[in-house]
LOKOLZA-545073 format. One record per residue (C-alpha): residue in one letter; x, y, z. Coordinates in steps of 0.001 Angstrom, whole numbers, m for minus. Layout:
BEGIN
{site A; {X; Y; Z}}
...
//
This chain:
BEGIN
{site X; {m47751; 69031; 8227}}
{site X; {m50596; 69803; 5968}}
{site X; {m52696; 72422; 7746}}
{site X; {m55388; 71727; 5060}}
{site X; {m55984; 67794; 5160}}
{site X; {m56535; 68168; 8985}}
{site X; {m58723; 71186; 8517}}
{site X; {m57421; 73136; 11253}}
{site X; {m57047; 76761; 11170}}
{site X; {m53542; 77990; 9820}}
{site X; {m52116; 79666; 13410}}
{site X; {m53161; 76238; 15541}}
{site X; {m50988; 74150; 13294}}
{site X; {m48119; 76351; 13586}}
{site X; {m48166; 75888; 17226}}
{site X; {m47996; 72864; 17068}}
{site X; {m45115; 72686; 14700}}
{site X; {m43400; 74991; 16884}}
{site X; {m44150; 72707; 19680}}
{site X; {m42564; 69518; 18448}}
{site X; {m39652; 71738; 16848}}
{site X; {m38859; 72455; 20729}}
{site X; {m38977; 69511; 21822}}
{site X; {m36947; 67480; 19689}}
{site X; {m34252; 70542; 20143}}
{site X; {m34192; 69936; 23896}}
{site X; {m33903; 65831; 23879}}
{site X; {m31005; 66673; 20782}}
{site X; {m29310; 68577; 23690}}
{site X; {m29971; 66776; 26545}}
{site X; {m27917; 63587; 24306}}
{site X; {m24855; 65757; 23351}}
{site X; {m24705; 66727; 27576}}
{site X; {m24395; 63347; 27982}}
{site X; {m22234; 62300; 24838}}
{site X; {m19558; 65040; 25360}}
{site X; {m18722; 62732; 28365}}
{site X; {m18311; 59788; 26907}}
{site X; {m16631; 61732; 23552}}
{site X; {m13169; 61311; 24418}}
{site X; {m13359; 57594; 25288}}
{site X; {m15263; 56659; 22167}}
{site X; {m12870; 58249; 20279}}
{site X; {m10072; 56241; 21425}}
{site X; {m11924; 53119; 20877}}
{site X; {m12601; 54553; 17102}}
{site X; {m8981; 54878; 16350}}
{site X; {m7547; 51436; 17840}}
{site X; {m10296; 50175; 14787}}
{site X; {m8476; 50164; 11227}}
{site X; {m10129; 52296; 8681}}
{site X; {m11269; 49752; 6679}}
{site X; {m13344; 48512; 9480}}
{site X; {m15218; 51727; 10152}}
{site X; {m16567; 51622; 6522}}
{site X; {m20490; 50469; 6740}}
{site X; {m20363; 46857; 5208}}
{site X; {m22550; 45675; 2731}}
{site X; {m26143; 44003; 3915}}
{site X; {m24602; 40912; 1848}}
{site X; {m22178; 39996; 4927}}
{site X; {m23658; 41431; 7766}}
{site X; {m26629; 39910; 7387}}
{site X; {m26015; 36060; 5740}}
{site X; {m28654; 33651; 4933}}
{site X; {m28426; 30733; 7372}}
{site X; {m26043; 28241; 6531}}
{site X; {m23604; 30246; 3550}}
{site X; {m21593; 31274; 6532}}
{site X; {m20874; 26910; 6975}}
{site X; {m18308; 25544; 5510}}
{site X; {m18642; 21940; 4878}}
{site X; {m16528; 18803; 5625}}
{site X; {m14301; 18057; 2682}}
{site X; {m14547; 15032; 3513}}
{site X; {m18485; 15391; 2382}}
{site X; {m17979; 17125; m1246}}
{site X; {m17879; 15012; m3867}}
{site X; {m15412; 14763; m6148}}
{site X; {m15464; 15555; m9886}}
{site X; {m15869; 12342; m11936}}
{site X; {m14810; 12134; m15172}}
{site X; {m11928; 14936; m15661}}
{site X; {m8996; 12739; m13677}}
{site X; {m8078; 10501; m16505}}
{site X; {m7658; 13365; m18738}}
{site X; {m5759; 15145; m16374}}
{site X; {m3013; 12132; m17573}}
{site X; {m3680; 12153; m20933}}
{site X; {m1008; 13755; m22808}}
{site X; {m3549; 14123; m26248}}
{site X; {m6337; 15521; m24067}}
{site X; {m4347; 18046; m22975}}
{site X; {m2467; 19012; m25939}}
{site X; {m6094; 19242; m27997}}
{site X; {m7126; 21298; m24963}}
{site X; {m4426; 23992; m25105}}
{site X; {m5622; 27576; m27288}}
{site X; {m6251; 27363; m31049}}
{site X; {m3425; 28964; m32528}}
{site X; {m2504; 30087; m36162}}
{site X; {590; 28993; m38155}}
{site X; {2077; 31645; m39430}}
{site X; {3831; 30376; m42056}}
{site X; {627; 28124; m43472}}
{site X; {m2330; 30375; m41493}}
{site X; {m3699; 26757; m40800}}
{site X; {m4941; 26282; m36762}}
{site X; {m4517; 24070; m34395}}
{site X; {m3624; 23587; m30146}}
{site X; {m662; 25469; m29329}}
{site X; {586; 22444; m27562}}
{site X; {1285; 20785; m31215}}
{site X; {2911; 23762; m33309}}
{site X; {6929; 24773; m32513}}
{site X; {7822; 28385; m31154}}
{site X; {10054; 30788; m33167}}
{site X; {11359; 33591; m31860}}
{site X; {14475; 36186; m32810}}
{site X; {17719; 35420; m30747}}
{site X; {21106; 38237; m31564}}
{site X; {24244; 36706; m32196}}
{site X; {27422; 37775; m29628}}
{site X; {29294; 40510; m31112}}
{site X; {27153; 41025; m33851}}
{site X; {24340; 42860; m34683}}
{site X; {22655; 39564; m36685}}
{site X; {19485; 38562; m34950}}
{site X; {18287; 34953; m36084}}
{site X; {15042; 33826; m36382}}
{site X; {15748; 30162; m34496}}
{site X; {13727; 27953; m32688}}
{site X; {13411; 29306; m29116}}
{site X; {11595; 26353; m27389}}
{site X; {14474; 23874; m28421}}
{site X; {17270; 26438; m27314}}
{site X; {15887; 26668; m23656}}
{site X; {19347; 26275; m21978}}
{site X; {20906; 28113; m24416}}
{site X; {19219; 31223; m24271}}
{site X; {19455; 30669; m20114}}
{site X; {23008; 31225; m19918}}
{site X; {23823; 27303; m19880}}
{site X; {26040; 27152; m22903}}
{site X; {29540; 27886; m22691}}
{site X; {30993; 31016; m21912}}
{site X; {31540; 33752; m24319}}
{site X; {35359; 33542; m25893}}
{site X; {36587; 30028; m25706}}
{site X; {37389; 29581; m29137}}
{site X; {33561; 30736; m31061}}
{site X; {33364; 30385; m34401}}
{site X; {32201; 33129; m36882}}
{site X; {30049; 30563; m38546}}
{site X; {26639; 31083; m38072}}
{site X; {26101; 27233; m37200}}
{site X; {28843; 27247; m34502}}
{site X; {27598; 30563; m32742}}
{site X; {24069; 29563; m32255}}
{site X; {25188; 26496; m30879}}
{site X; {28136; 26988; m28636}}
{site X; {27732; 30236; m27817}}
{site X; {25196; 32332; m24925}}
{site X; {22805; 33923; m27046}}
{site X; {20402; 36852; m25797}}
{site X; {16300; 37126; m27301}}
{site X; {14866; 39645; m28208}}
{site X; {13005; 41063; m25363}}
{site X; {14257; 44572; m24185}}
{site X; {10937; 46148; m24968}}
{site X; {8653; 43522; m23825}}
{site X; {10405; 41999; m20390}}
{site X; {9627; 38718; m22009}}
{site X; {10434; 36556; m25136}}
{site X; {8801; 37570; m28336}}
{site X; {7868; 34280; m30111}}
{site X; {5476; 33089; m32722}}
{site X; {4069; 29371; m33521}}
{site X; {4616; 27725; m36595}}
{site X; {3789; 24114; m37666}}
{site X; {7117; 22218; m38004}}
{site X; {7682; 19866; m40873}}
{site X; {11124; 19068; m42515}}
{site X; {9775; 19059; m45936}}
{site X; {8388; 22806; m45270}}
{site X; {11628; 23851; m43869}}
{site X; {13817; 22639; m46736}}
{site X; {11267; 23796; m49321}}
{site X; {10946; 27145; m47942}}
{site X; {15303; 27516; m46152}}
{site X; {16344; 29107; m49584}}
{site X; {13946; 31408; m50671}}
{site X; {13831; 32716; m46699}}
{site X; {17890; 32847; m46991}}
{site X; {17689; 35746; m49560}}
{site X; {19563; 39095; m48592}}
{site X; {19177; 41052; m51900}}
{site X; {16730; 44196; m51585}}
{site X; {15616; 46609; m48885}}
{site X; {15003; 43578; m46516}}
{site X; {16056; 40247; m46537}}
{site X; {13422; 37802; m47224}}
{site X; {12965; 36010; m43774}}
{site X; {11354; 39145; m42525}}
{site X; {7940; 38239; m44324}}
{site X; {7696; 35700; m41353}}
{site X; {7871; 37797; m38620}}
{site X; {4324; 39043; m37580}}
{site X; {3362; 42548; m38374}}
{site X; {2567; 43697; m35191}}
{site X; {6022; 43191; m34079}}
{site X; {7423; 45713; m37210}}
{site X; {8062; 49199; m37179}}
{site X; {6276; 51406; m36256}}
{site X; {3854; 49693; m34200}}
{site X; {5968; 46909; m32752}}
{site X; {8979; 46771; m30834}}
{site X; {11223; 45507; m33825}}
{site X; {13147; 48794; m35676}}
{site X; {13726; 48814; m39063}}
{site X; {17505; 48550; m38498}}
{site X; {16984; 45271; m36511}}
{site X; {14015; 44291; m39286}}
{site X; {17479; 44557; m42078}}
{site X; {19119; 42268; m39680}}
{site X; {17957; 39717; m39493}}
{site X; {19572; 36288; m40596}}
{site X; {18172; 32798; m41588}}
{site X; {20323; 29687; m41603}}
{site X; {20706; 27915; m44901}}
{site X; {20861; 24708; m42639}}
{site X; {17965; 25507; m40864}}
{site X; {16325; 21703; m41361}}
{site X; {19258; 19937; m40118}}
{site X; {20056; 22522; m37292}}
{site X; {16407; 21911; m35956}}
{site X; {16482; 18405; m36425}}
{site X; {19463; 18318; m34700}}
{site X; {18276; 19876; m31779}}
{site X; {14870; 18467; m31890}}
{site X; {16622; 14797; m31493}}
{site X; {18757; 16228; m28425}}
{site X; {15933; 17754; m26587}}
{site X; {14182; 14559; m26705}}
{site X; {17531; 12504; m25489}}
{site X; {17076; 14612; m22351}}
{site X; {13521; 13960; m21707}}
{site X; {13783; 10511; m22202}}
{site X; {17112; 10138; m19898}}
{site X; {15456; 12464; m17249}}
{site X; {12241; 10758; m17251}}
{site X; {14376; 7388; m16502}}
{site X; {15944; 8950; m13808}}
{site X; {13018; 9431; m11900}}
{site X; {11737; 5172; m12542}}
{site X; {15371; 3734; m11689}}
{site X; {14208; 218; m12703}}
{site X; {11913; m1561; m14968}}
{site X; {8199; m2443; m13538}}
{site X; {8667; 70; m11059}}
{site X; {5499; 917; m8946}}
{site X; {4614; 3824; m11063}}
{site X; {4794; 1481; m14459}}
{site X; {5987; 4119; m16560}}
{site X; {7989; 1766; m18430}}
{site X; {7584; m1587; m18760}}
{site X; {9823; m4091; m21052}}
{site X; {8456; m5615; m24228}}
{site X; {9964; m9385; m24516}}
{site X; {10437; m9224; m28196}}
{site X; {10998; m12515; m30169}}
{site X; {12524; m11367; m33338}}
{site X; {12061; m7768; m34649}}
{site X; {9102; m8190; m36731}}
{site X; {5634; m6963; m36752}}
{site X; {4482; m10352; m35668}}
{site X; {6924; m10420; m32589}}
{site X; {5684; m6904; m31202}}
{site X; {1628; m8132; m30985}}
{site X; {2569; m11398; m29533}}
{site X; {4807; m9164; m27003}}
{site X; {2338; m7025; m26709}}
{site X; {m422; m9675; m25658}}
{site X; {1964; m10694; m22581}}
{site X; {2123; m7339; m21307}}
{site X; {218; m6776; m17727}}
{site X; {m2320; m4775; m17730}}
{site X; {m2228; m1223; m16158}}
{site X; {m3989; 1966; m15439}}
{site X; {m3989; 4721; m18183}}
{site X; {m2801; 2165; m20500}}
{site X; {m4124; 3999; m23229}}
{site X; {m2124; 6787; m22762}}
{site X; {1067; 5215; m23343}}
{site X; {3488; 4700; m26454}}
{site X; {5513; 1660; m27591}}
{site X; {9252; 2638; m28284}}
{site X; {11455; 367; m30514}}
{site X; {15087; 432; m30127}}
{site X; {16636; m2466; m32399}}
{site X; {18369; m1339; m35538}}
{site X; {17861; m2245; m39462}}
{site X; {21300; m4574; m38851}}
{site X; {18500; m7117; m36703}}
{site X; {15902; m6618; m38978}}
{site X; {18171; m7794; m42092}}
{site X; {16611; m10957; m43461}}
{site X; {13120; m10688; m41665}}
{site X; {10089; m10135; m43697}}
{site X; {9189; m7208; m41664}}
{site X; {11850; m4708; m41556}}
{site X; {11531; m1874; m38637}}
{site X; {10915; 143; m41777}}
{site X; {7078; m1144; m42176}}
{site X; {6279; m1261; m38407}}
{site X; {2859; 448; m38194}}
{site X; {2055; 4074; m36767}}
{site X; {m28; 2695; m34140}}
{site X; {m876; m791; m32614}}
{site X; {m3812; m2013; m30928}}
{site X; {m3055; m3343; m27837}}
{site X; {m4953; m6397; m26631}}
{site X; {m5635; m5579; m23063}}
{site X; {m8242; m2865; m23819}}
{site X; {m7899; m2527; m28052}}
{site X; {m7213; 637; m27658}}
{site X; {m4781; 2257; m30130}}
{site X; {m1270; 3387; m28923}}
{site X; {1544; 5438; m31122}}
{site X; {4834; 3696; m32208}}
{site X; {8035; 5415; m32007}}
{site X; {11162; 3527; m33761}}
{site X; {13819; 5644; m31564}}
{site X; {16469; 3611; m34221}}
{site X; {14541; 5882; m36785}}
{site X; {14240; 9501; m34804}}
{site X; {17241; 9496; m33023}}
{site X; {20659; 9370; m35067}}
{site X; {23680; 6710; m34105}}
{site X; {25222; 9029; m31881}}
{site X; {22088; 10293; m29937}}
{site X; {20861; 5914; m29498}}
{site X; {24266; 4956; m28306}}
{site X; {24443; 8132; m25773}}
{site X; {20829; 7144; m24703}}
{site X; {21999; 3140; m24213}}
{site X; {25032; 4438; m22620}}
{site X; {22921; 6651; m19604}}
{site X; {20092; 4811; m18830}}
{site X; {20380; 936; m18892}}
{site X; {16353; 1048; m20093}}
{site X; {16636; 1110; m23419}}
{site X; {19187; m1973; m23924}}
{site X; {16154; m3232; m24351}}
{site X; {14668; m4453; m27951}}
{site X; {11312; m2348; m26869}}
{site X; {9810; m1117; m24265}}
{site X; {6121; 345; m23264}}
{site X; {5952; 4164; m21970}}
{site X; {2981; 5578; m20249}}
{site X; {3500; 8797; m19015}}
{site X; {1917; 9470; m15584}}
{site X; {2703; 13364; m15021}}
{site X; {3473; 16714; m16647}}
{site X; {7308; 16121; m17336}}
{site X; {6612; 12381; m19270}}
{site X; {3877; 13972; m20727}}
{site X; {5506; 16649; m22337}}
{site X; {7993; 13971; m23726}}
{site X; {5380; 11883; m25147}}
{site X; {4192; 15534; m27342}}
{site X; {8075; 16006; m27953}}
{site X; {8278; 12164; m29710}}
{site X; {5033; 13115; m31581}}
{site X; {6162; 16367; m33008}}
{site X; {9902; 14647; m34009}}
{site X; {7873; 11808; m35765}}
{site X; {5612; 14584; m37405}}
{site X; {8749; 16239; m38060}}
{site X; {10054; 13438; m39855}}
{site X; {7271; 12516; m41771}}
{site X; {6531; 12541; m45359}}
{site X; {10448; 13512; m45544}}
{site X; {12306; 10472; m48120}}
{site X; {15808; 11674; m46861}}
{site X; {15374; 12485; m43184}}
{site X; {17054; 8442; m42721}}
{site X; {19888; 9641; m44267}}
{site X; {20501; 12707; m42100}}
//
């Protein structure tokens, strides 16, 4: 519309703009004549549509590249190699869980390894232990005995017979942290935490300063409260040992008989109870898939080890199995597990009558009790009295 690039004098190229303003306003009104027709239809259609289909889409969907609108044959994608054996390995997946600090020794390592501690209230009290939570599972569900029949006001008895209730009001969930669990730690470090003198008692130094008052959901009444057991080791060792009697009689459940098709466990023809025996029992084992992965578990006592020149004292941490010489863990469940918790184990499952058997855990549940053997042995270790517990 500039009159000067076309050189044209200034009244001729108004005309003309008038001219085409003219037209265009007669075709604009010739199309609403025949639109107000069709109005009232249209805008029935409009409102059978949902709103969110009479938004203008994006140029990304309505107008696709050839072929990302295909969806191929499953059949046709291949598979990822390499990530299905560690899908079964019970290490690779407890290296692969978060790096997590202890925060009693600040050192880190996979959450999958360390022990979660959390605060749990006493009935009828207003004493909130610091306890254990992942060992007190059915505990803290409601699964323990109902309140009144015959509690004890020791501390020992009402942790362990009674319903207890965590420490999650403000949260909707339990408060825990992780801590690296060692008996040697806990009885170094059970009287010194069991000190009530002062403004606070001593065991609140563990709890995590983002859970105190002000900023966390802990008061300063409840941070007075709180309560550690002066038989802390043996209380967790205690329950340590049980949870592991239920994995292993629930994980037995599931294989009803030796060799079963799955192979989770396998018998181990000891002759004698030696170290000797064990390869040479070892070295007749079949081979299997994800052998690897598996533990050997022991099960004679000292009593048939009296007289040999290898007690079950010296067998190894690990053995080497012949089929692949690949390392596996050894657990001596006479060792771990007390008298009562080995006879209650022989007495449900008709498995471990055996001298020794082979475990190779094949899914989640086994899996988690191969890391619950490994953090009772880890427990145990470096400890000269734990036999004696």
């Amino acid at each position: 519309m500039n009159c000067a690039s076309q050189r044209i004098p200034l009244g001729v190229w108004r005309l003309r703009i008038f001219h085409q303003l003219l037209s265009t306003s007669q075709r604009s009104q010739t199309h609403r004549s025949f639109s107000s027709k069709t109005r009232q239809s249209q805008s029935q259609d409009e409102a059978s549509i949902p709103p969110s289909q009479r938004l203008p889409q994006s140029p990304l969907l309505t107008r696709l590249r050839p072929g990302l609108n295909h969806k191929p044959d499953p059949k046709s994608v291949p598979k990822k190699v390499g990530l299905e054996p560690l899908a079964k390995n019970p290490w690779a997946l407890a290296l692969a869980s978060p790096m997590r600090t202890c925060s009693l020794s600040g050192a880190r390592m996979p959450r999958a390894l360390m022990g979660e501690w959390g605060l749990v209230r006493k009935p009828n009290t207003e004493n909130m232990y610091l306890l254990p939570v992942d060992l007190l599972k059915d505990s803290l569900e409601g699964k323990a005995r109902p309140t009144g029949q015959n509690q004890s006001q020791d501390a020992n008895a009402a942790t362990d017979n009674s319903p207890m209730k965590t420490r999650n009001e403000n949260f909707g969930r339990q408060l825990v942290f992780l801590m690296t669990n060692f008996l040697s730690s806990l009885r170094a470090i059970s009287k010194p935490l069991g000190k009530t003198g002062g403004k606070k008692p001593a065991v609140s130094r563990l709890i995590p300063y983002r859970w105190k008052h002000p900023q966390g959901p802990i008061t300063a009444r409840e941070e007075r409260q709180l309560v550690w057991m002066d038989n802390m080791p043996d209380y967790m060792l205690r329950h340590m040992r049980s949870k592991v009697v239920k994995q292993l009689v629930a994980a037995c459940l599931k294989s009803n008989h030796l060799g079963a098709a799955n192979r989770v466990w396998s018998a181990i023809q000891m002759q004698g109870y030696s170290n000797s025996a064990l390869s040479e029992a070892l070295n007749r084992l079949e081979p299997m898939e994800q052998m690897e992965c598996g533990a050997v578990l022991l099960l004679g006592g000292q009593a048939e080890a009296d007289g040999n020149e290898n007690s079950s004292g010296s067998f190894p941490e690990s053995v080497t199995l012949p089929q692949n010489q690949r390392g596996v863990p050894v657990f001596d469940l006479s060792i771990l597990l007390s008298d009562p918790d080995l006879a209650k184990l022989k007495e449900a499952v008709p498995h471990f009558h055996q001298s020794a058997l082979f475990f190779r855990p094949n899914n989640k549940a086994v899996n988690d009790l191969m890391l619950s053997l490994w953090k009772l042995k880890q427990f145990l270790a470096n400890d000269k009295g734990f036999e004696a517990i």
